[in-house]
Backbone bond lengths (Angstrom), bond angles and torsions (degrees), N, CA, C in turn:
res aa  C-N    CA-C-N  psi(-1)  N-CA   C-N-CA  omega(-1)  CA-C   N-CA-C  phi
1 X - - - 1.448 - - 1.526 107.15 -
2 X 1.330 118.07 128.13 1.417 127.15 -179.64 1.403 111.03 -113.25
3 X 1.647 92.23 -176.30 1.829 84.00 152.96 1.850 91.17 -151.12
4 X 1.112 123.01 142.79 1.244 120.10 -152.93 1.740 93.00 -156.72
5 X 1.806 93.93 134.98 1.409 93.29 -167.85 1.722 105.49 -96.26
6 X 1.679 101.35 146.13 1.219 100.42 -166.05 1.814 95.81 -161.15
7 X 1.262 95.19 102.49 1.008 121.80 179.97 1.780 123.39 101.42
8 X 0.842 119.95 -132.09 1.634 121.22 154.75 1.780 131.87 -65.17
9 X 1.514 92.00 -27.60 1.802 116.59 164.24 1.416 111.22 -109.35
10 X 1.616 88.43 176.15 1.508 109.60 177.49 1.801 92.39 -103.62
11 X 1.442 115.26 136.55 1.481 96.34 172.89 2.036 99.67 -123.71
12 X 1.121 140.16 -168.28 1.529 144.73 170.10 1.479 95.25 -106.11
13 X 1.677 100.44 137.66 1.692 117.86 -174.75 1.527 98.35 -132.56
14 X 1.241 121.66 140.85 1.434 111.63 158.43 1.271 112.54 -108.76
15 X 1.194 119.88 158.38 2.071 134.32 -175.20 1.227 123.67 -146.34
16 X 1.206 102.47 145.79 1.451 102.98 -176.17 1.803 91.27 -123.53
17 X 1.670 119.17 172.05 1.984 109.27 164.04 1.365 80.34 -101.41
18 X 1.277 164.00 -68.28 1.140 137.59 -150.36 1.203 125.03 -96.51
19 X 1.306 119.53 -30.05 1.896 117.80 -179.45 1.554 112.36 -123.03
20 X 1.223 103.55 29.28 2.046 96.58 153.37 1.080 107.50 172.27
21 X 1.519 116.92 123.94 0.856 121.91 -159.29 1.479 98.97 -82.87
22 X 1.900 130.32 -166.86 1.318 141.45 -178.58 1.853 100.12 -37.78
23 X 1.219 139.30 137.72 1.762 135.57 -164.64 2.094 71.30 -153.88
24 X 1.316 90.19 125.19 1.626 116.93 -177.97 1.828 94.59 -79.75
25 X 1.307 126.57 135.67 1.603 114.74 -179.40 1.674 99.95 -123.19
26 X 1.079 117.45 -23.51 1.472 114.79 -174.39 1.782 101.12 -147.55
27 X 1.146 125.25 159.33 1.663 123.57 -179.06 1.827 99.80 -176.61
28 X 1.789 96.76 44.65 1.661 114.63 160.03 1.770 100.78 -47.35
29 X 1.402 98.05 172.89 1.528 102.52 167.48 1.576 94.39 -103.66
30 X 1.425 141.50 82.17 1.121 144.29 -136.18 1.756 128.47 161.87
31 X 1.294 131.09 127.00 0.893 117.32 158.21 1.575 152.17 -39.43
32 X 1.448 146.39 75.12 1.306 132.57 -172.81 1.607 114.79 -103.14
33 X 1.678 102.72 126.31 1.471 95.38 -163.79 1.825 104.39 -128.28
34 X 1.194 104.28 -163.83 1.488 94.95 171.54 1.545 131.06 39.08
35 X 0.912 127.82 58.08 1.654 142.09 177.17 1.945 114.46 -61.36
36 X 1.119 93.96 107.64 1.708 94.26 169.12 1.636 108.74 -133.62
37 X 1.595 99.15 116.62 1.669 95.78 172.22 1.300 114.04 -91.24
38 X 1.459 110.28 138.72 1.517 126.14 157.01 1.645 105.45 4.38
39 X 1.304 95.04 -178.93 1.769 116.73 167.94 1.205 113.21 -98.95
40 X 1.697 112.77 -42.78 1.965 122.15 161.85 0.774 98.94 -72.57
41 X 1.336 162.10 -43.72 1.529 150.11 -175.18 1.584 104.37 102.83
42 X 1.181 128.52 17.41 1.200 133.00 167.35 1.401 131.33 -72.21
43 X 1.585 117.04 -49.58 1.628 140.83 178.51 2.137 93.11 -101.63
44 X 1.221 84.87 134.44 1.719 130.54 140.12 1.655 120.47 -82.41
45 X 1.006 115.43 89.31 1.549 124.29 143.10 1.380 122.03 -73.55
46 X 1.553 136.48 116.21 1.044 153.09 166.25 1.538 127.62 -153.58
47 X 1.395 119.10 155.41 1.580 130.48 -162.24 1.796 87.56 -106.05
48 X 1.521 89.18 131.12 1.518 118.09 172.70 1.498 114.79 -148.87
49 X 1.179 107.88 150.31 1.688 123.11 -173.55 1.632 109.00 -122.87
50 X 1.422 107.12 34.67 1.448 120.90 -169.58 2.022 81.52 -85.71
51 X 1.442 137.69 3.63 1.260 104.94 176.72 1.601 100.25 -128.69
52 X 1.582 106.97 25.82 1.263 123.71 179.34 1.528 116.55 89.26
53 X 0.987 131.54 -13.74 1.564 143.98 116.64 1.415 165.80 -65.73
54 X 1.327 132.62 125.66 1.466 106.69 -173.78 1.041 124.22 -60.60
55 X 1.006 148.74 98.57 1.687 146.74 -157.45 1.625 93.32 -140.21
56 X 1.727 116.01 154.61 1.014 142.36 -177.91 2.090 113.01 -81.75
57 X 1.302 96.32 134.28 1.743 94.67 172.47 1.721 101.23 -159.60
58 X 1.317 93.39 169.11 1.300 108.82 -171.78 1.380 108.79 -115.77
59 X 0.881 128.90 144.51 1.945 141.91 154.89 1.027 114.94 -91.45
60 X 1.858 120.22 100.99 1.746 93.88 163.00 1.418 112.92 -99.30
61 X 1.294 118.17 139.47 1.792 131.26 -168.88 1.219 82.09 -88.38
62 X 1.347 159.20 -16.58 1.349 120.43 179.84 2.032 111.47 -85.75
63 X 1.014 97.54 -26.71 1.933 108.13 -177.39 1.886 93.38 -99.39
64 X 1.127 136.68 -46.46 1.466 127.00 -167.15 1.141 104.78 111.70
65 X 0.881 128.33 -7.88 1.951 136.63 -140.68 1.717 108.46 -100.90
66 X 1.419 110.82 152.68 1.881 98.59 -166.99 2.028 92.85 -127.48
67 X 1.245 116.44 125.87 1.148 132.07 171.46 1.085 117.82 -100.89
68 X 1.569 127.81 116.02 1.603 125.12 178.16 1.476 109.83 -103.57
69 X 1.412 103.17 115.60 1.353 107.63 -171.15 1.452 109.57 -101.85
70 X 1.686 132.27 7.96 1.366 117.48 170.74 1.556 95.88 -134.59
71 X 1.393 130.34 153.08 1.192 146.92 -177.64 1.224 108.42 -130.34
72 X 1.651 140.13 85.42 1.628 125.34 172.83 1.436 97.36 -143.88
73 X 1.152 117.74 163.51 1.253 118.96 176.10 2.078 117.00 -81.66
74 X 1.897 85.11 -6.70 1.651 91.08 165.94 1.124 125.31 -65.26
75 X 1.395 123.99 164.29 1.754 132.03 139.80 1.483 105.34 -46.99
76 X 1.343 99.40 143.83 1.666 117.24 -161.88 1.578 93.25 -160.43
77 X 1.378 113.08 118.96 1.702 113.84 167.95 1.462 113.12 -175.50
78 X 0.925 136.80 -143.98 1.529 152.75 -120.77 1.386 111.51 -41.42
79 X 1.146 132.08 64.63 1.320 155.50 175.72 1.472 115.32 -33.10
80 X 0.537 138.42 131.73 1.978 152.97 166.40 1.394 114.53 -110.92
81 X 0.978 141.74 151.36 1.630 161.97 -178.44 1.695 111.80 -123.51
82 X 1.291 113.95 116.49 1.598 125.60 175.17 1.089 105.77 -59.34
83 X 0.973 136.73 147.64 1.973 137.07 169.45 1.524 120.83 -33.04
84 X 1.314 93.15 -42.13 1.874 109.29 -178.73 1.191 112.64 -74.16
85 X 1.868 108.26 -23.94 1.852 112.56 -175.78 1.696 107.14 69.11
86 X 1.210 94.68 10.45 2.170 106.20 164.15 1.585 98.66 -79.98
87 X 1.330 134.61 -36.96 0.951 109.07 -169.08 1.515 114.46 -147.58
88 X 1.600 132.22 153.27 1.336 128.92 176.02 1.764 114.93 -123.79
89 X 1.221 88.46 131.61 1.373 99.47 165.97 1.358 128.82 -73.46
90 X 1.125 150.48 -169.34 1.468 140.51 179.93 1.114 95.54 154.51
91 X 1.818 122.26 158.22 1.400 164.23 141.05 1.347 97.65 -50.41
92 X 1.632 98.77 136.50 1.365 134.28 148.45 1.405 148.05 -102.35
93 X 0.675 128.78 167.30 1.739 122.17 159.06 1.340 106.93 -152.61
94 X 1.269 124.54 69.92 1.795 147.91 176.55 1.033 99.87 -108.65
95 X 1.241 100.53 127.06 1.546 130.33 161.09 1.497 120.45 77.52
96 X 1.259 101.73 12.34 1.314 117.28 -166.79 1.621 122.65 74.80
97 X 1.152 98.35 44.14 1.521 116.02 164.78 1.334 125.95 172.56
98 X 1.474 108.19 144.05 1.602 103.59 -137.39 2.142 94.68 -88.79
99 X 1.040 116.54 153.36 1.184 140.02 -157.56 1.801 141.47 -141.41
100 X 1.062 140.33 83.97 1.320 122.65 -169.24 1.828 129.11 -51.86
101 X 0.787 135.08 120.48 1.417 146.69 160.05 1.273 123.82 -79.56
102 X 1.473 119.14 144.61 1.406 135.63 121.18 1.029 161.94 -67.13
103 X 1.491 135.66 91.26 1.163 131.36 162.75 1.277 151.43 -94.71
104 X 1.699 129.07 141.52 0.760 113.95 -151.71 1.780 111.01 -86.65
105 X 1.466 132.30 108.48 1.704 105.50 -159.13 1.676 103.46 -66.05
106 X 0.966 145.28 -13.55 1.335 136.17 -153.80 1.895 104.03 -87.72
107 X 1.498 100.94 -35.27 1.277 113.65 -170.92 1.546 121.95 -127.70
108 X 1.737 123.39 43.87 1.106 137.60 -166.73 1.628 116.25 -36.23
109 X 1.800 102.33 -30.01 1.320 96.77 167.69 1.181 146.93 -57.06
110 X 1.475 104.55 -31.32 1.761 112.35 143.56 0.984 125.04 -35.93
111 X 1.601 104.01 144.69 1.204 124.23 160.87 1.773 123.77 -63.64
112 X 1.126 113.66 128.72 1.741 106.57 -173.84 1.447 108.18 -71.65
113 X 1.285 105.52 173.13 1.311 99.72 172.28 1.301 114.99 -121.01
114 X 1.526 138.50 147.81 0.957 149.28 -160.75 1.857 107.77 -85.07
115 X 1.306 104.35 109.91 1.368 83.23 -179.21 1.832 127.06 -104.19
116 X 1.676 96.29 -12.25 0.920 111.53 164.24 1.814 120.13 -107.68
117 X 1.169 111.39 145.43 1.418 107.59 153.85 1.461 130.37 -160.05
118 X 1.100 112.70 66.88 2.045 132.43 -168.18 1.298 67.79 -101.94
119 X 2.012 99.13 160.01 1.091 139.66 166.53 1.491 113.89 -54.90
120 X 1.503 115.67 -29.33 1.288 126.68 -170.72 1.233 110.37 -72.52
121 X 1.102 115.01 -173.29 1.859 138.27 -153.73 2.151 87.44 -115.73
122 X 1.304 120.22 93.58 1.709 112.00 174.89 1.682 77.75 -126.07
123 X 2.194 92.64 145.09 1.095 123.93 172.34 1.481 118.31 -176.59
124 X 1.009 104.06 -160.99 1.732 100.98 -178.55 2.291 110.33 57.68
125 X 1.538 90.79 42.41 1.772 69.09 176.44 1.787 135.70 -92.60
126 X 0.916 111.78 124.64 1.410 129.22 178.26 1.786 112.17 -83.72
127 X 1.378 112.38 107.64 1.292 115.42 163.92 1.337 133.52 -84.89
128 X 1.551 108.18 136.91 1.489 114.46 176.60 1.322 119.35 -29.72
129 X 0.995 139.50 119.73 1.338 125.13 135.47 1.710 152.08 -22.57
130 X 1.256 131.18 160.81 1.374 100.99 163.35 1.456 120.33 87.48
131 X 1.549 104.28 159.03 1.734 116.75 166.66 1.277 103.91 -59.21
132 X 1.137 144.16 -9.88 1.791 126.98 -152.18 1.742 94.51 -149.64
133 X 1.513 112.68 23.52 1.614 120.99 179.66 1.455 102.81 -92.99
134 X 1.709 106.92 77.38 1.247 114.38 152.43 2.148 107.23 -115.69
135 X 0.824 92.26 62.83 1.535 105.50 167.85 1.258 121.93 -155.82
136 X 1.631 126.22 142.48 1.351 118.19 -172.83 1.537 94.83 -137.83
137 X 1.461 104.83 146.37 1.550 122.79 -156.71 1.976 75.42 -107.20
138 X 1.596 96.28 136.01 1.854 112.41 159.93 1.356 103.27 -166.42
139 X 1.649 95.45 162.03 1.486 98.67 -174.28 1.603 95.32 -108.48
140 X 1.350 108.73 145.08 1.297 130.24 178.54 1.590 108.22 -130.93
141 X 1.343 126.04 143.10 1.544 125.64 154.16 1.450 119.12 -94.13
142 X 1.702 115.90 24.83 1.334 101.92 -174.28 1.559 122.77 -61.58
143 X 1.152 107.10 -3.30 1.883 121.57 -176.88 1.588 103.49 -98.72
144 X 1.568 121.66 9.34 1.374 110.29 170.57 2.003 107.33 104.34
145 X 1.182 122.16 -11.08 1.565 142.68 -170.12 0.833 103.11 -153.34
146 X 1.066 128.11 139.32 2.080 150.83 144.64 1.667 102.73 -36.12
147 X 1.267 122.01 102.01 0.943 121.89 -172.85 1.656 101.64 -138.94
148 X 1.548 104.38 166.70 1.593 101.74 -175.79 1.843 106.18 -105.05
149 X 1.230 88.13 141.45 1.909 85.02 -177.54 1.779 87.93 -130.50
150 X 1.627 80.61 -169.55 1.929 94.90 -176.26 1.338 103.64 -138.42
151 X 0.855 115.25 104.30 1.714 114.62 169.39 1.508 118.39 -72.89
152 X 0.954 133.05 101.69 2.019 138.51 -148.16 1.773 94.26 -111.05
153 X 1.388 114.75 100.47 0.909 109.28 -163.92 1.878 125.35 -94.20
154 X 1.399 102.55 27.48 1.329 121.03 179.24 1.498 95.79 -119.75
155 X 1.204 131.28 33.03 1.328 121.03 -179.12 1.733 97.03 -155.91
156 X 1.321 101.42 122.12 1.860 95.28 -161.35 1.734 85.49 -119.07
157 X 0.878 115.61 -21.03 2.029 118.75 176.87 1.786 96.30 -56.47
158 X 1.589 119.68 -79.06 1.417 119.39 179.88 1.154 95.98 -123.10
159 X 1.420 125.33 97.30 1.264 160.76 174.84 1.664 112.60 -65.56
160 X 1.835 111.10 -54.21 1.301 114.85 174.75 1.966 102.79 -124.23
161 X 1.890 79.88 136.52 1.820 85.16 160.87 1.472 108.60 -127.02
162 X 0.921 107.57 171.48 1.637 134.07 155.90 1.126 148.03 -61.54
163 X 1.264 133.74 63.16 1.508 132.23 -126.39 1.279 116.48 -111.87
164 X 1.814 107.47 -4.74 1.718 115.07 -178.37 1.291 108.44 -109.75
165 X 2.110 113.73 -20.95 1.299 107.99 172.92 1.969 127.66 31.20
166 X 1.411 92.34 54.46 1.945 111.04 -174.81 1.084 90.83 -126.20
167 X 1.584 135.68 104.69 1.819 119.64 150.65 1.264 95.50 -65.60
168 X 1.676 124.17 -32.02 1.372 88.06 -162.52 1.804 124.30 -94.20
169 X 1.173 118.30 25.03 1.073 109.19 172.22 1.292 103.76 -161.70
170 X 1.965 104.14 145.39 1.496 116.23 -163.76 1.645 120.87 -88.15
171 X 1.489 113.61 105.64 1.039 129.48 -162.76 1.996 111.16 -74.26
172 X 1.629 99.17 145.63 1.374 63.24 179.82 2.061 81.04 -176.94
173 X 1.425 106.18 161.05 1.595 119.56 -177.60 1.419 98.45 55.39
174 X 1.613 110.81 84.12 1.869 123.28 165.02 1.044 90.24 -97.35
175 X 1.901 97.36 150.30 1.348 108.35 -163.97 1.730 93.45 -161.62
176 X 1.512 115.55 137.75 1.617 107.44 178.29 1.040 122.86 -92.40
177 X 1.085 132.29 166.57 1.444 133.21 161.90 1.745 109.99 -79.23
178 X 1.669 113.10 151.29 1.140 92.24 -170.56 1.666 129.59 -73.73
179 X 1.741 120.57 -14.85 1.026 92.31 150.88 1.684 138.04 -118.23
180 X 1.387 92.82 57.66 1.376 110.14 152.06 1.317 125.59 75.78
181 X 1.766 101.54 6.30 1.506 129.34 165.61 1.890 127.24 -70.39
182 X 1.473 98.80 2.10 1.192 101.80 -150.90 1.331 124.53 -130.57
183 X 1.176 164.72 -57.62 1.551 163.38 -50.66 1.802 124.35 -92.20
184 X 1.066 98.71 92.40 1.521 98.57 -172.47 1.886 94.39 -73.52
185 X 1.840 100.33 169.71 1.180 118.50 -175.55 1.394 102.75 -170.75
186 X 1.655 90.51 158.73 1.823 93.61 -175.63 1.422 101.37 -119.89
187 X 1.344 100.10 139.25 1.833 123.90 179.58 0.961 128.47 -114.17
188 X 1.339 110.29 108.47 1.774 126.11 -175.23 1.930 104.88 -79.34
189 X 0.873 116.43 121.81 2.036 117.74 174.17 1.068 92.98 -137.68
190 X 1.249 114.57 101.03 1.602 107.59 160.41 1.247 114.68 93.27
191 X 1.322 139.81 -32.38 1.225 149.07 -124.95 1.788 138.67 73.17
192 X 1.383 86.85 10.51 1.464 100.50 161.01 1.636 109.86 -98.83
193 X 1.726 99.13 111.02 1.426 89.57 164.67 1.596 132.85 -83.10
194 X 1.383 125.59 179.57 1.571 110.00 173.92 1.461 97.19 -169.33
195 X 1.696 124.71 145.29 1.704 110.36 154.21 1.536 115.06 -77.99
196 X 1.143 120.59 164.18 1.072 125.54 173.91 1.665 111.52 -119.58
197 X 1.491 125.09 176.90 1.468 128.90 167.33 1.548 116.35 -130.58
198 X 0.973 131.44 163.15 1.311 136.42 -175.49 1.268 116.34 -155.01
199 X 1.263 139.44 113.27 1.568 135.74 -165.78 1.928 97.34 -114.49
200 X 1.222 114.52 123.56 1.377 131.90 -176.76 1.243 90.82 -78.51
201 X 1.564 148.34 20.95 1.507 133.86 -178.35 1.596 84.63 -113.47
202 X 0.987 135.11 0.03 1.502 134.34 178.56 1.569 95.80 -160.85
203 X 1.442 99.68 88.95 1.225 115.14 167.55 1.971 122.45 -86.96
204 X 1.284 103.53 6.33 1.484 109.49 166.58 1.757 112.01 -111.13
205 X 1.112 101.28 5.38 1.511 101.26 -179.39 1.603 113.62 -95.60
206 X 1.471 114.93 162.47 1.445 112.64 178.08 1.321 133.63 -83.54
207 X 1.272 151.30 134.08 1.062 159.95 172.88 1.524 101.36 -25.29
208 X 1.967 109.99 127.15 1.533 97.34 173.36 1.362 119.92 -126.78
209 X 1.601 118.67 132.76 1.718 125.31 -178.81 1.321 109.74 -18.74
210 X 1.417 112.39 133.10 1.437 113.82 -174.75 1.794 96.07 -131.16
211 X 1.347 111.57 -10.04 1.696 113.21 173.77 1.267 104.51 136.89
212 X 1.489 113.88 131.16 1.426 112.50 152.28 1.203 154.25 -35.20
């Protein structure tokens, strides 16, 4: 599932390389960006400004049907899904500084919860995987660089670490493996890009070249 611009917007496409080709999923007069499916693979979570805002909604592919689960006059996007699909994470731009959230999907009328709040610029979150996916991978520069940390959310003493530890190069799009052994990321130094790997079974060890 993408979102791929085509025409005056960005619209969501799904693909397969062998059994389907580009399949059109939305064609609002409107932006739809950032695509995250469910854990069943049923719902689409993605950020659209089809109501003149970035605000959060869902797609379910089994009914056709589009659910908007955030209403603010903020930026609202890159959505993540908890293992259970009870809950999504997402980007902010509150209060004048951008921030990760919680939401609850079952009960949008809630209030989210704030999960970040440093002075810094945190976004881009990627959730654990898995029975034991209480951790969410984002990049933050609170150390001075765009770097990737983990916010471990059964641990409220040291809540966030540091897991790419690079001043010198700006880390950025963490992403898990699916079972949840893993987190690759891409590293800008200089203008050399590269992915990187990271195995949470040696959480004091360094990130290793995965290709240019």
């Amino acid at each position: 599932i993408l979102s791929l611009a085509d025409g005056p917007y960005f619209h969501l496409f799904a693909y397969h390389p062998q059994y389907l080709p580009l399949l059109r999923l939305t064609n609002d007069e409107a932006d739809d960006i950032h695509p995250a499916v469910s854990p069943d693979g049923t719902r689409i979570a993605f950020s659209s400004r089809r109501n003149g805002f970035w605000d959060l909604f869902i797609f379910d592919l089994q009914t056709w049907s589009f659910v908007q689960i955030t209403s603010t006059p903020e930026y609202e996007g890159s959505p993540t899904w908890s293992p259970d699909g009870q809950w999504i994470a997402y980007e902010s731009y509150a209060n004048g500084n951008m921030d990760i959230f919680l939401l609850e999907v079952p009960h949008p009328e809630k209030a989210p919860l704030q999960l970040t709040d440093d002075p810094s610029t945190d976004h881009s979150p990627d959730w654990m995987p898995g029975e034991n996916g209480r951790q969410i991978a984002f990049v933050s520069d609170r150390s001075g660089e765009p770097e990737i940390w983990l916010a471990r959310l059964d641990n409220f003493k040291e809540r966030f670490i540091n897991i790419s530890l690079d001043a010198d190069s700006k880390d950025s799009h963490p992403v898990w493996s699916p079972d949840g052994n893993l987190i690759s990321w891409a590293k800008d130094n200089l203008g050399d890009h590269a992915l990187v790997t990271w195995n949470i079974a040696n959480p004091n060890s360094t990130a290793i070249p995965a290709g240019t």
